[in-house]
PDB file of N, CA, C, O and CB in Angstrom:
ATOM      1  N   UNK A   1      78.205 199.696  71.997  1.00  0.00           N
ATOM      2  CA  UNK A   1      77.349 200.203  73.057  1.00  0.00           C
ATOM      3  C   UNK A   1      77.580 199.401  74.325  1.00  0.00           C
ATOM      4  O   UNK A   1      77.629 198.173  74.244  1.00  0.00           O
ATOM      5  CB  UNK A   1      75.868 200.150  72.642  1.00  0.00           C
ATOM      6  N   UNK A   2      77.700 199.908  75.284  1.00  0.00           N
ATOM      7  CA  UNK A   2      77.866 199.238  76.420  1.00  0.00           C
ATOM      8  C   UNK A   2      76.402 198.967  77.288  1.00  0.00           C
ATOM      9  O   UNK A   2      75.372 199.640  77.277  1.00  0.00           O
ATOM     10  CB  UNK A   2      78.911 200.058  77.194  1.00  0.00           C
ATOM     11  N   UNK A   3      76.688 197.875  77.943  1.00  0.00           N
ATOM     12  CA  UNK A   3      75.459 197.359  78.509  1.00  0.00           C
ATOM     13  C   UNK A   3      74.845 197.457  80.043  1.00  0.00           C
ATOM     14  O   UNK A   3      75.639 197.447  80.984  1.00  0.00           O
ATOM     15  CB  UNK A   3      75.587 196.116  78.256  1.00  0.00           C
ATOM     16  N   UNK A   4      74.240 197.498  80.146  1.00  0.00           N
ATOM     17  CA  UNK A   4      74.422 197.878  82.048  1.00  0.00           C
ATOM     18  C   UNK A   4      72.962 196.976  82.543  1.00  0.00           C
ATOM     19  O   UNK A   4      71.948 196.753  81.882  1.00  0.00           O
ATOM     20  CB  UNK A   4      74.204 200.253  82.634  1.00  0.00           C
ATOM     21  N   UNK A   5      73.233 196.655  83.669  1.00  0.00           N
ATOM     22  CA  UNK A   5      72.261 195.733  84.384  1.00  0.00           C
ATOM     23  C   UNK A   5      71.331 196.111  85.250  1.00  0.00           C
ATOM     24  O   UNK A   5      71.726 196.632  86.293  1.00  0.00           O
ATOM     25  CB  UNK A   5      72.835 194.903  85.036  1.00  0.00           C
ATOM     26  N   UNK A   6      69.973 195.951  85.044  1.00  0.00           N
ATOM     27  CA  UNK A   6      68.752 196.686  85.430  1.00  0.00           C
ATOM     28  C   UNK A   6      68.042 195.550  86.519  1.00  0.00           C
ATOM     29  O   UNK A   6      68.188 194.380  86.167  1.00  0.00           O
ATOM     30  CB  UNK A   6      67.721 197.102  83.949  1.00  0.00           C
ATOM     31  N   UNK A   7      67.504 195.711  87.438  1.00  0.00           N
ATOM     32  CA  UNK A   7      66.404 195.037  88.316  1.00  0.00           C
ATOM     33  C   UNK A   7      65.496 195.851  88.299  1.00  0.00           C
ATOM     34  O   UNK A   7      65.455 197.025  88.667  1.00  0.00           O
ATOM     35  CB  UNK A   7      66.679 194.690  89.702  1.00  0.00           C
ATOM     36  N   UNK A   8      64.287 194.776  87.576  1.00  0.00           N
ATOM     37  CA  UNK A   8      62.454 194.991  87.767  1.00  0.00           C
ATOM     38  C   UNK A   8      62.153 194.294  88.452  1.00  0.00           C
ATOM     39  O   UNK A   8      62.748 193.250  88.721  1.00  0.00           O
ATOM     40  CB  UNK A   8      61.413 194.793  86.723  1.00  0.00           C
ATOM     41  N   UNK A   9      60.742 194.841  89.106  1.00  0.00           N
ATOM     42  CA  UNK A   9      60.060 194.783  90.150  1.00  0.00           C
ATOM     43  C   UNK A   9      58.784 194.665  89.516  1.00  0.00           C
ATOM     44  O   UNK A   9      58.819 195.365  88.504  1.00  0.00           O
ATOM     45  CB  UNK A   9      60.271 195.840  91.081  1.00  0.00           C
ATOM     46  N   UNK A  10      57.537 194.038  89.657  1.00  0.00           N
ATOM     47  CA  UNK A  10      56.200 193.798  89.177  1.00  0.00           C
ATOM     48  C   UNK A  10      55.887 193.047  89.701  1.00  0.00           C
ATOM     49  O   UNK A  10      56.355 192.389  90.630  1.00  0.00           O
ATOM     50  CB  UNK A  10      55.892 193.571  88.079  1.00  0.00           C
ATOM     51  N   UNK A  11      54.629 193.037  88.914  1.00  0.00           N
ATOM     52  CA  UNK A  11      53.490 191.759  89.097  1.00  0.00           C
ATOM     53  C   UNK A  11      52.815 191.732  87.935  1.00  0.00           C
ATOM     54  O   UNK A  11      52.646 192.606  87.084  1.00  0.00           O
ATOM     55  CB  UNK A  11      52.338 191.892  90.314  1.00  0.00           C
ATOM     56  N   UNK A  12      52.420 190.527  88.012  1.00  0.00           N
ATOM     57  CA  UNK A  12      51.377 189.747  86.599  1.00  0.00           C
ATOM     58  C   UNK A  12      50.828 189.467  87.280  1.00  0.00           C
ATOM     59  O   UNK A  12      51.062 189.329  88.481  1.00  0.00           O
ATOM     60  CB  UNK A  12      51.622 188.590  85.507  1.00  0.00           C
ATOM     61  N   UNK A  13      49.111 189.149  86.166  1.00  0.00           N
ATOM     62  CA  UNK A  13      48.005 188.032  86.529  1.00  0.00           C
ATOM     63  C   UNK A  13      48.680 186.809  86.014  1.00  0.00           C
ATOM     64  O   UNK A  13      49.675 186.797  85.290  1.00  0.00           O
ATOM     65  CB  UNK A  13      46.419 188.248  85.785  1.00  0.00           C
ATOM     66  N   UNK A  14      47.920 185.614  86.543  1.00  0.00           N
ATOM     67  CA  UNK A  14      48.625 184.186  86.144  1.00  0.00           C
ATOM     68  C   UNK A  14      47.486 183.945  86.727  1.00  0.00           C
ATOM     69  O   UNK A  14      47.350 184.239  87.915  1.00  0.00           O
ATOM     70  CB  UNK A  14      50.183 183.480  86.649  1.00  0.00           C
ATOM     71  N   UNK A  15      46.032 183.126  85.707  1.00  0.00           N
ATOM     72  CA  UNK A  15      44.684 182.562  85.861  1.00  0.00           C
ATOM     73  C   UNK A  15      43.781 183.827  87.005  1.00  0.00           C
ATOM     74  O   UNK A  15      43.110 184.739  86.522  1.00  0.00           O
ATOM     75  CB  UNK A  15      44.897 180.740  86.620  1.00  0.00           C
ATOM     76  N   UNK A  16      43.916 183.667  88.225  1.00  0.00           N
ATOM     77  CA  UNK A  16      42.922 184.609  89.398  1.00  0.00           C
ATOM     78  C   UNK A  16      43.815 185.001  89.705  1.00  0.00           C
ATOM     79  O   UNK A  16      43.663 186.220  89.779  1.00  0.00           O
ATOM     80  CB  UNK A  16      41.973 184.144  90.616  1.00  0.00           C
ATOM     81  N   UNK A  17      45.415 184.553  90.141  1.00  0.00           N
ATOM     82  CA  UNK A  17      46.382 185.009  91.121  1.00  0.00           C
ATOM     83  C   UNK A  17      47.315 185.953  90.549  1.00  0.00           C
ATOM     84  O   UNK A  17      47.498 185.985  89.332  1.00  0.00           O
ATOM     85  CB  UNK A  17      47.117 183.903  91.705  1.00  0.00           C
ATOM     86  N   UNK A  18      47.912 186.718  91.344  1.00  0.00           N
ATOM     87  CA  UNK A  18      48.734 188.178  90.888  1.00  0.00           C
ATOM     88  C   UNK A  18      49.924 187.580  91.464  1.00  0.00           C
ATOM     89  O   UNK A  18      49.813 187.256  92.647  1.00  0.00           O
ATOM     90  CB  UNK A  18      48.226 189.922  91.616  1.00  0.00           C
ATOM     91  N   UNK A  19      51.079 187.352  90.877  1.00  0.00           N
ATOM     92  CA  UNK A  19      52.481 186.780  91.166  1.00  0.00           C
ATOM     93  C   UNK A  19      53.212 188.160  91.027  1.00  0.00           C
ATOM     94  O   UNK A  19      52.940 188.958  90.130  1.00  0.00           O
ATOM     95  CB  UNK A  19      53.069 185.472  90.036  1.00  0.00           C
ATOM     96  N   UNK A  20      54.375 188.420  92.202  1.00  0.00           N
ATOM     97  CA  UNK A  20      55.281 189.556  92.207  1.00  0.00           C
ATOM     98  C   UNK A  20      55.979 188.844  91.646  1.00  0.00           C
ATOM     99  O   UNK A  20      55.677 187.660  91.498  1.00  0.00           O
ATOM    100  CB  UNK A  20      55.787 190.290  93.351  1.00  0.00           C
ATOM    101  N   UNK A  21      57.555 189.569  90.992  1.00  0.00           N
ATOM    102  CA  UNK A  21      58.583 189.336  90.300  1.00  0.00           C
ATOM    103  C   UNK A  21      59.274 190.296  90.305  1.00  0.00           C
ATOM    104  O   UNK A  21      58.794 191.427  90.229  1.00  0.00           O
ATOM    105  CB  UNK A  21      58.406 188.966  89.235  1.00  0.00           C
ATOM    106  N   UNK A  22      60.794 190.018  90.412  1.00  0.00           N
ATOM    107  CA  UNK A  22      61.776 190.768  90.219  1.00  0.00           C
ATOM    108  C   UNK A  22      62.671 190.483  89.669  1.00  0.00           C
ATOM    109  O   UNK A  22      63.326 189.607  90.233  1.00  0.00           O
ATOM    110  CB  UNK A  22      62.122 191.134  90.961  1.00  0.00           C
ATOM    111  N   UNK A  23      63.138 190.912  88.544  1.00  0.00           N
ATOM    112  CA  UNK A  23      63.815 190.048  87.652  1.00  0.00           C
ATOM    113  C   UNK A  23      65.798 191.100  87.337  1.00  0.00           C
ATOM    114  O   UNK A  23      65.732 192.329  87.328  1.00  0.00           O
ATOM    115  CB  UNK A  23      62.421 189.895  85.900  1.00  0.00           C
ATOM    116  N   UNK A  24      66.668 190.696  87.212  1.00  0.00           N
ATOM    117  CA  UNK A  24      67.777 191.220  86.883  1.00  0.00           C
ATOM    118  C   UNK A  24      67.985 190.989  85.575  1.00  0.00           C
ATOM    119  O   UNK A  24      68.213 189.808  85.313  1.00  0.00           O
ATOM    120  CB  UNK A  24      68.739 190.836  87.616  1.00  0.00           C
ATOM    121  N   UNK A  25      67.979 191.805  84.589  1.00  0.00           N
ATOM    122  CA  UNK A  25      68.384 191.822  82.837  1.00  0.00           C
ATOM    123  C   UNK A  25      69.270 192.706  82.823  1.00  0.00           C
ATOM    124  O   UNK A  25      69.357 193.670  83.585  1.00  0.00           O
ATOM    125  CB  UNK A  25      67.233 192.255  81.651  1.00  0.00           C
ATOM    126  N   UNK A  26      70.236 192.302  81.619  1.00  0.00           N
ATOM    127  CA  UNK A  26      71.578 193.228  81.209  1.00  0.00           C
ATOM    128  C   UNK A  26      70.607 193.667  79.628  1.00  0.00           C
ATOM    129  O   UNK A  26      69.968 192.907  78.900  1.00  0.00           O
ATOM    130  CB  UNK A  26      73.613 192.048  80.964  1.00  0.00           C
ATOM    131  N   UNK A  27      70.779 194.841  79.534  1.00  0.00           N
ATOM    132  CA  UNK A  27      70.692 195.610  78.360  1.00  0.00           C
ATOM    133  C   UNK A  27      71.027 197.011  77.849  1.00  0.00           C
ATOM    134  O   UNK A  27      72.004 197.360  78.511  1.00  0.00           O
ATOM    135  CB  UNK A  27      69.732 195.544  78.189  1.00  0.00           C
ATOM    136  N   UNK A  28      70.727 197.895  77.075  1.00  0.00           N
ATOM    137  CA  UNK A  28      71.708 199.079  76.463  1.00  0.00           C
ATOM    138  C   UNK A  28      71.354 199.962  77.461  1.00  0.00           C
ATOM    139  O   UNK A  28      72.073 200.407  78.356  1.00  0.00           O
ATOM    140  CB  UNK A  28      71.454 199.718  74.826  1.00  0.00           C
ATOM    141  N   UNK A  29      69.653 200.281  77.136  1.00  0.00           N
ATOM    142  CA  UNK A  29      69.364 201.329  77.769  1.00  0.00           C
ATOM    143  C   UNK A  29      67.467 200.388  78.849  1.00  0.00           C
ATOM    144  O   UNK A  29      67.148 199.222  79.081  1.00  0.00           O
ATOM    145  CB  UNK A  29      69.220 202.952  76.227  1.00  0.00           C
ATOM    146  N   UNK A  30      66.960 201.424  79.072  1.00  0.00           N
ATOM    147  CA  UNK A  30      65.828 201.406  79.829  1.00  0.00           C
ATOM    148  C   UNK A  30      64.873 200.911  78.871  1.00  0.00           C
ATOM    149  O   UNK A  30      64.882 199.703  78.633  1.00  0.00           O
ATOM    150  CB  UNK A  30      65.472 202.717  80.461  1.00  0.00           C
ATOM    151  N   UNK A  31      64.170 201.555  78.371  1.00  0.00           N
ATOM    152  CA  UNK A  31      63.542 200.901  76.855  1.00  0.00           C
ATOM    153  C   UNK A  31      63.384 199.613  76.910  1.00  0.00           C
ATOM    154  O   UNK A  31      62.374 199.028  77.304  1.00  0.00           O
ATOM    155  CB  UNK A  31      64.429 201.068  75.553  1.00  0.00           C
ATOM    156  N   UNK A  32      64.717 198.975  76.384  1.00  0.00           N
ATOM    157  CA  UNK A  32      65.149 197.645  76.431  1.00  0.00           C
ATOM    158  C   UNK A  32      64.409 196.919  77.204  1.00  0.00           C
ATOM    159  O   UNK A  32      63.663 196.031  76.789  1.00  0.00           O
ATOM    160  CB  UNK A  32      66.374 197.497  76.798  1.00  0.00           C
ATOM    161  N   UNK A  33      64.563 197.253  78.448  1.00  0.00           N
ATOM    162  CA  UNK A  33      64.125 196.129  79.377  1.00  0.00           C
ATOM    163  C   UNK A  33      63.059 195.882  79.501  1.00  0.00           C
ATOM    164  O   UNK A  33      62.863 194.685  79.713  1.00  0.00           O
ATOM    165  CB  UNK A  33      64.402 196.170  80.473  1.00  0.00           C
ATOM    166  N   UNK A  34      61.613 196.918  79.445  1.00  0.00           N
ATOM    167  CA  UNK A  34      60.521 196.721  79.270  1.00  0.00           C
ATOM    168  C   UNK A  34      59.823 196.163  78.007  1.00  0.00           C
ATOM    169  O   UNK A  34      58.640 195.840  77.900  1.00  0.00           O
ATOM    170  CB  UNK A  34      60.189 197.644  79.579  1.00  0.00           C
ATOM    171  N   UNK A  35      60.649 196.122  77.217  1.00  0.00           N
ATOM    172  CA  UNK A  35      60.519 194.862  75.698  1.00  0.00           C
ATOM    173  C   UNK A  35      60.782 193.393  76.124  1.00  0.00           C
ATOM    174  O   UNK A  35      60.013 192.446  75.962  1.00  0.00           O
ATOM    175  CB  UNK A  35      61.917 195.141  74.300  1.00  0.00           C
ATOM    176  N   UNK A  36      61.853 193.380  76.626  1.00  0.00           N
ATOM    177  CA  UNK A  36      62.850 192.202  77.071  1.00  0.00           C
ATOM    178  C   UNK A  36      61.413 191.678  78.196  1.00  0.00           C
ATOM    179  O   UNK A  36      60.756 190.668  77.944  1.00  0.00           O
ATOM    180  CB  UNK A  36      64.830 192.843  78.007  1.00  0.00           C
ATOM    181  N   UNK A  37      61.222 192.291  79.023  1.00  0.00           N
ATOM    182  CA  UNK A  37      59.972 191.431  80.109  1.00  0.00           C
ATOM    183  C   UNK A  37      58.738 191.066  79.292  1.00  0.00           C
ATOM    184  O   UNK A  37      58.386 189.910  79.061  1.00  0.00           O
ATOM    185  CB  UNK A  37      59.290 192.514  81.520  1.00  0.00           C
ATOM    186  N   UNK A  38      58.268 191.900  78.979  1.00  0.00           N
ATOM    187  CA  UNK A  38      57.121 191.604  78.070  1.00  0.00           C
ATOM    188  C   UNK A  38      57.308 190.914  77.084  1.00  0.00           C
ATOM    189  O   UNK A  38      56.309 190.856  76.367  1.00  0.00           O
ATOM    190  CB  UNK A  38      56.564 192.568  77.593  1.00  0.00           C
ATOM    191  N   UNK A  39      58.221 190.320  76.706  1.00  0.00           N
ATOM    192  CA  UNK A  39      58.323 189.211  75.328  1.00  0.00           C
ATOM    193  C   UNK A  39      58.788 187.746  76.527  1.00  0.00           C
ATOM    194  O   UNK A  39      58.361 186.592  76.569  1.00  0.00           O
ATOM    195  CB  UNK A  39      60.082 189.818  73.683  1.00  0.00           C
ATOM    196  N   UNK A  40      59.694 188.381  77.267  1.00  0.00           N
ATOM    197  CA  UNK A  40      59.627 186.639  78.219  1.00  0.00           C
ATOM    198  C   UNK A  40      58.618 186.292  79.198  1.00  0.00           C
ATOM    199  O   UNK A  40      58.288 185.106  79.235  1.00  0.00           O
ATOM    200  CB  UNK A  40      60.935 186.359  79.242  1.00  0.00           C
ATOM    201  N   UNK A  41      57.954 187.268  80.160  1.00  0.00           N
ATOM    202  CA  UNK A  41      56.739 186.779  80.346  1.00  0.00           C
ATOM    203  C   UNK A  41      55.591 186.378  79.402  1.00  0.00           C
ATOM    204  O   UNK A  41      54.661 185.659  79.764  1.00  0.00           O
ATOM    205  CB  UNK A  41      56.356 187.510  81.005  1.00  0.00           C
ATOM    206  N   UNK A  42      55.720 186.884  78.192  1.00  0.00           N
ATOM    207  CA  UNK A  42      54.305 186.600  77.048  1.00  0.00           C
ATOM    208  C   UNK A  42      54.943 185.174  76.663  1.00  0.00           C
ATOM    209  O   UNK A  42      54.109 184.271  76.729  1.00  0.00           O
ATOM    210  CB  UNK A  42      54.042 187.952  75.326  1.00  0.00           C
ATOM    211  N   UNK A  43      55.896 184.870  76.377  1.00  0.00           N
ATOM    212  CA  UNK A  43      56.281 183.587  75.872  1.00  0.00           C
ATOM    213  C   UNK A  43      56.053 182.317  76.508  1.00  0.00           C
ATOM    214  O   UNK A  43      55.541 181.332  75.976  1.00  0.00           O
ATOM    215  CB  UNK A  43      57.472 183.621  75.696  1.00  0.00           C
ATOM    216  N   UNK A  44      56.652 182.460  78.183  1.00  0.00           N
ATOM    217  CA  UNK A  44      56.811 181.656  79.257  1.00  0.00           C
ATOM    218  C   UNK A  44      55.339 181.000  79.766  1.00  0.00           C
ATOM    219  O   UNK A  44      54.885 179.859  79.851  1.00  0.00           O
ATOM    220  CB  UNK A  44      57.526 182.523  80.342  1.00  0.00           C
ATOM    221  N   UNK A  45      54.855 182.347  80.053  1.00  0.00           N
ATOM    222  CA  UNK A  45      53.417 182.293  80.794  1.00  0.00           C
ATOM    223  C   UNK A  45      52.206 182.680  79.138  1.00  0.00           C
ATOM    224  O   UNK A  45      51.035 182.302  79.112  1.00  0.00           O
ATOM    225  CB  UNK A  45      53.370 183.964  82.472  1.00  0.00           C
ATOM    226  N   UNK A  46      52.546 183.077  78.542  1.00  0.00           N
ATOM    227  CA  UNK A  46      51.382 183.293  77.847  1.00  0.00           C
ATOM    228  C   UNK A  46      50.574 184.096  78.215  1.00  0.00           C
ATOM    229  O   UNK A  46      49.458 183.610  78.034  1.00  0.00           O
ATOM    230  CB  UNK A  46      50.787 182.404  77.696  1.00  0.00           C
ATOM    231  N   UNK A  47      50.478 185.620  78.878  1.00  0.00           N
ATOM    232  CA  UNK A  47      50.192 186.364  79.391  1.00  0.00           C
ATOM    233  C   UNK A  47      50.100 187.691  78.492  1.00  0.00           C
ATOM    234  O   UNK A  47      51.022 187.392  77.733  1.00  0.00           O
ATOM    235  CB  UNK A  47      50.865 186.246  80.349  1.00  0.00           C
ATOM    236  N   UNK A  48      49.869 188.350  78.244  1.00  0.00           N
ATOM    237  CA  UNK A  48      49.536 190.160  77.434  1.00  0.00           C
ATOM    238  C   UNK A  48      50.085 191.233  78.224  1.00  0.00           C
ATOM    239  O   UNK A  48      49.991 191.362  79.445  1.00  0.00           O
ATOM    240  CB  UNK A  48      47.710 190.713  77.333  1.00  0.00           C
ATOM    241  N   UNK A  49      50.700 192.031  77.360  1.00  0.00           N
ATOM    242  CA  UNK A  49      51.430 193.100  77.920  1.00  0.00           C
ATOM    243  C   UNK A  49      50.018 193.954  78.947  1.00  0.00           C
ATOM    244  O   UNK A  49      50.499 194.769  79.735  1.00  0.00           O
ATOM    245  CB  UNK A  49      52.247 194.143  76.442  1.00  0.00           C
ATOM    246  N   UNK A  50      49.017 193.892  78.989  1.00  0.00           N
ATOM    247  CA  UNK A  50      48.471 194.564  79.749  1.00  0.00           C
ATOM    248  C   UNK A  50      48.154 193.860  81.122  1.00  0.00           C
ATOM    249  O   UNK A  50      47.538 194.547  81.936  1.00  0.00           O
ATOM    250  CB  UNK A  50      47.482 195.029  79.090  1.00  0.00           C
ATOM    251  N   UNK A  51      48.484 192.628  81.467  1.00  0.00           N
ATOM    252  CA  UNK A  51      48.406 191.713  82.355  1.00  0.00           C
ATOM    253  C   UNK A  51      49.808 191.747  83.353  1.00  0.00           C
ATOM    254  O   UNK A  51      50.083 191.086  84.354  1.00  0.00           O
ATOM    255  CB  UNK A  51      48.153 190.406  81.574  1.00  0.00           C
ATOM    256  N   UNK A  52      50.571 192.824  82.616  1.00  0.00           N
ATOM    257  CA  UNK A  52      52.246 192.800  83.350  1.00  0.00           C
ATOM    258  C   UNK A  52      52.114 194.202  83.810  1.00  0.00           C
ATOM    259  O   UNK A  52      52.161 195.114  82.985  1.00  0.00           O
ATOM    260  CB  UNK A  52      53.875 192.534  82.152  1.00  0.00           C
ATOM    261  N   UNK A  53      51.911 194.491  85.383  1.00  0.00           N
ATOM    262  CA  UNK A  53      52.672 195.841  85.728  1.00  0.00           C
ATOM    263  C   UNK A  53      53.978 195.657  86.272  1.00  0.00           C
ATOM    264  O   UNK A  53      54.429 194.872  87.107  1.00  0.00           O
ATOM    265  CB  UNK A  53      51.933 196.687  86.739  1.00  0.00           C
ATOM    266  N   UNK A  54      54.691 196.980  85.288  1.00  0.00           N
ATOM    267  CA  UNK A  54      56.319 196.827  85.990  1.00  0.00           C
ATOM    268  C   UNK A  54      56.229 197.971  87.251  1.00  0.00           C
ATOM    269  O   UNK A  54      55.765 199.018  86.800  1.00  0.00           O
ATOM    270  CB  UNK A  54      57.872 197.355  84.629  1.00  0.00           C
ATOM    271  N   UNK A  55      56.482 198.047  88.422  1.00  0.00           N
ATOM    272  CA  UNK A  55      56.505 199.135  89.251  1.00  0.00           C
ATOM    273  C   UNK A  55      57.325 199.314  89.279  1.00  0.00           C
ATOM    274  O   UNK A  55      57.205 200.536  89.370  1.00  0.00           O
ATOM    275  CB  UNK A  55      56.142 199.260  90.225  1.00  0.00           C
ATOM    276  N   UNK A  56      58.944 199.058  89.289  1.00  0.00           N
ATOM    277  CA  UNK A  56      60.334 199.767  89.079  1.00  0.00           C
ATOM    278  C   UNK A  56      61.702 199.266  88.471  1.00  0.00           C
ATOM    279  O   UNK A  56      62.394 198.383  88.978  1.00  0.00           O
ATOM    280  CB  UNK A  56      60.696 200.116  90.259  1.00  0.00           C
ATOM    281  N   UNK A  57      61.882 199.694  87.752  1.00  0.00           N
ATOM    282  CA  UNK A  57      63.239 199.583  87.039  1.00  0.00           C
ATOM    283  C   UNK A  57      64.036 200.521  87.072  1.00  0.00           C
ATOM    284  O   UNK A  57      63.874 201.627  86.556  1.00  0.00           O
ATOM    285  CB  UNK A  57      63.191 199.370  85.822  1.00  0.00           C
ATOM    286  N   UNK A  58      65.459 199.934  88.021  1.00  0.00           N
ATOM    287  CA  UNK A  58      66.245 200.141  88.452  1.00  0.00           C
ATOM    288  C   UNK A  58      68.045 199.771  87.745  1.00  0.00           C
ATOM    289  O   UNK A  58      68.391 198.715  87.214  1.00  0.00           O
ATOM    290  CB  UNK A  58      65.709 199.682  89.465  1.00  0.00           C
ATOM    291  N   UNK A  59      68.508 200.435  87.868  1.00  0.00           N
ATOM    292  CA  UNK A  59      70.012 200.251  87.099  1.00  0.00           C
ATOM    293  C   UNK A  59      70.564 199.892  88.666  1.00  0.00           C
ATOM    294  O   UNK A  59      70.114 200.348  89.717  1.00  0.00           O
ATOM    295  CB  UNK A  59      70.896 201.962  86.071  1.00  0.00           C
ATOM    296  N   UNK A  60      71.866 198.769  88.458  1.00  0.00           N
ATOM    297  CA  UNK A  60      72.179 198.649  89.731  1.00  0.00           C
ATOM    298  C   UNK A  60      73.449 198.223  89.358  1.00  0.00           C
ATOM    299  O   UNK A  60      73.439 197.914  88.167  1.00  0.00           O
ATOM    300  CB  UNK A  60      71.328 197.801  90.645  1.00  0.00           C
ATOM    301  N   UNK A  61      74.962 198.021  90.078  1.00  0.00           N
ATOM    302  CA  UNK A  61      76.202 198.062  89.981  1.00  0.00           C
ATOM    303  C   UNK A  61      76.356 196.493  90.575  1.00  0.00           C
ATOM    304  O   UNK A  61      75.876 195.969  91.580  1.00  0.00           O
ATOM    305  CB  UNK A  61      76.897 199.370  90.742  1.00  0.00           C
ATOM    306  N   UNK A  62      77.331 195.917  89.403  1.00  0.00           N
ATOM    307  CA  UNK A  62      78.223 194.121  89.418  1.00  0.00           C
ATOM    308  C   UNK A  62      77.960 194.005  90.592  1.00  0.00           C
ATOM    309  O   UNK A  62      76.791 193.619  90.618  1.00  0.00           O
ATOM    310  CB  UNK A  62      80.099 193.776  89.129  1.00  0.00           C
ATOM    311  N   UNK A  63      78.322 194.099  91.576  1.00  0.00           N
ATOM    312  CA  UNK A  63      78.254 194.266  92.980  1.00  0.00           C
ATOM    313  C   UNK A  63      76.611 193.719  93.717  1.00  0.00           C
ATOM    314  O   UNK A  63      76.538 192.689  94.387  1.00  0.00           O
ATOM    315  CB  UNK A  63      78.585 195.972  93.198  1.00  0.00           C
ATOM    316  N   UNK A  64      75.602 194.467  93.483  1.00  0.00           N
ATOM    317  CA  UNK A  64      74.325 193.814  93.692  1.00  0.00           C
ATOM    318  C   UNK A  64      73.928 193.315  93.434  1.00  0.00           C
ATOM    319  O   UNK A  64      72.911 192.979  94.040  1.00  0.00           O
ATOM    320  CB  UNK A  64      73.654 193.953  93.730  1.00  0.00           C
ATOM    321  N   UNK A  65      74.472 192.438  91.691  1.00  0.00           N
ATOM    322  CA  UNK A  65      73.790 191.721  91.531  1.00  0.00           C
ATOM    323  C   UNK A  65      73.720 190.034  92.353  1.00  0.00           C
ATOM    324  O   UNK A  65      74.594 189.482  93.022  1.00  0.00           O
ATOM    325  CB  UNK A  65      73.941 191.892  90.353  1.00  0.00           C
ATOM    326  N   UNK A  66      72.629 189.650  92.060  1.00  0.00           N
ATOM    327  CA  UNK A  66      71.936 188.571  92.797  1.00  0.00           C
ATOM    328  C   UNK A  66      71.778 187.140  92.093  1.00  0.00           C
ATOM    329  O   UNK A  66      72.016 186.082  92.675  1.00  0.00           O
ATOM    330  CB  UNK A  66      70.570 189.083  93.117  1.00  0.00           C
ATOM    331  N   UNK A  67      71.292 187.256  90.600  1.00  0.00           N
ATOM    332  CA  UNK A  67      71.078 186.369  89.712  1.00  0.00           C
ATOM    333  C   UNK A  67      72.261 186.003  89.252  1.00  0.00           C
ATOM    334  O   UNK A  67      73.076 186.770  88.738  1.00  0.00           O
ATOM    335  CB  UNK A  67      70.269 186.733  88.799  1.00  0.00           C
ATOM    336  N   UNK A  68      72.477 184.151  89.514  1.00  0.00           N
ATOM    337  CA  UNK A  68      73.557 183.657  89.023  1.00  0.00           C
ATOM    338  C   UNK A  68      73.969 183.757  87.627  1.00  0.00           C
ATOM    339  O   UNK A  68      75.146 184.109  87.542  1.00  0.00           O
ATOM    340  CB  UNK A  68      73.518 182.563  89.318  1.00  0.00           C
ATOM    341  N   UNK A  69      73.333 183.544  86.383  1.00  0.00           N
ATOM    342  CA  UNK A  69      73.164 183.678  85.216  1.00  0.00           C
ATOM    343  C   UNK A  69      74.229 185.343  84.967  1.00  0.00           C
ATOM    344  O   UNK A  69      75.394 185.453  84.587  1.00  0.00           O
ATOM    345  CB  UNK A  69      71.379 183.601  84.935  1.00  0.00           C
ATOM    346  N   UNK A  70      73.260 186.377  85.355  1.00  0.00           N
ATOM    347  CA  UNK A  70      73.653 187.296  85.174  1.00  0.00           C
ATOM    348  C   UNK A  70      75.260 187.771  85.947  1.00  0.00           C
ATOM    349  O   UNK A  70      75.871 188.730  85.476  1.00  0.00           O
ATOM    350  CB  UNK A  70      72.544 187.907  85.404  1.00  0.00           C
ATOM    351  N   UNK A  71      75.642 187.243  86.761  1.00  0.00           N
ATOM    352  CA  UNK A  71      76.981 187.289  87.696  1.00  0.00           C
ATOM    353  C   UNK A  71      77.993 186.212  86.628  1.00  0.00           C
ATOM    354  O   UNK A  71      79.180 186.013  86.888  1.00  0.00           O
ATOM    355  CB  UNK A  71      76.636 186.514  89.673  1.00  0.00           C
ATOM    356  N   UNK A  72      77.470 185.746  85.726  1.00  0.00           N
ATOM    357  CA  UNK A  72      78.567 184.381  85.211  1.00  0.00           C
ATOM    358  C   UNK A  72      78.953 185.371  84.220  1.00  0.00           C
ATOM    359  O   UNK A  72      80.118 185.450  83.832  1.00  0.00           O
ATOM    360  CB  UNK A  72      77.895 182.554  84.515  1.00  0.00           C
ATOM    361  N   UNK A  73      77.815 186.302  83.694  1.00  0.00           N
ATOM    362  CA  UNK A  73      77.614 187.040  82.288  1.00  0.00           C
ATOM    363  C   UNK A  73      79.073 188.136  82.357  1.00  0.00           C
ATOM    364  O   UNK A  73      79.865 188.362  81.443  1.00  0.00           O
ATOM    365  CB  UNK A  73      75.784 188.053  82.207  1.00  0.00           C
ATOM    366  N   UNK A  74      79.078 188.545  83.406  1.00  0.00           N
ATOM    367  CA  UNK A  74      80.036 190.152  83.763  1.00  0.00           C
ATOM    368  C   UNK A  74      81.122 189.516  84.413  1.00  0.00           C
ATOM    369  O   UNK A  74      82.057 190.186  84.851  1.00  0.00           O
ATOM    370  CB  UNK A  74      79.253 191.545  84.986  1.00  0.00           C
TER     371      UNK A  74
END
């Protein structure tokens, strides 16, 4: 299966304050990625999937990406 690289867009609660985030993940399909956030924000921060809105996930081309990690990966 080939993999393709997605940028999300959200926000979480974190104590009173609402933190935006945008994060770049490589995975199969769409699905994926909204598992993939919600298990590393719940881990990191200790936070509940109902405490995470994603507002957009986006597929985007080698080229845009931004995140070093993910540019070393491809």
């Amino acid at each position: 299966m080939k993999t393709r690289i997605y940028r999300v867009n959200g926000e979480f609660v974190l104590g009173e304050e609402t933190q935006v985030f945008t994060k770049e993940l490589k995975a199969v399909n769409e699905k994926d990625i909204y598992e993939k956030i919600y298990s590393e924000f719940g881990s990191k921060h200790r936070i509940k999937k109902k405490m995470i809105r994603i507002d957009e996930v986006k597929e985007i081309s080698k080229d845009e990406v931004v995140d070093t990690l993910i540019k070393t990966m491809i």
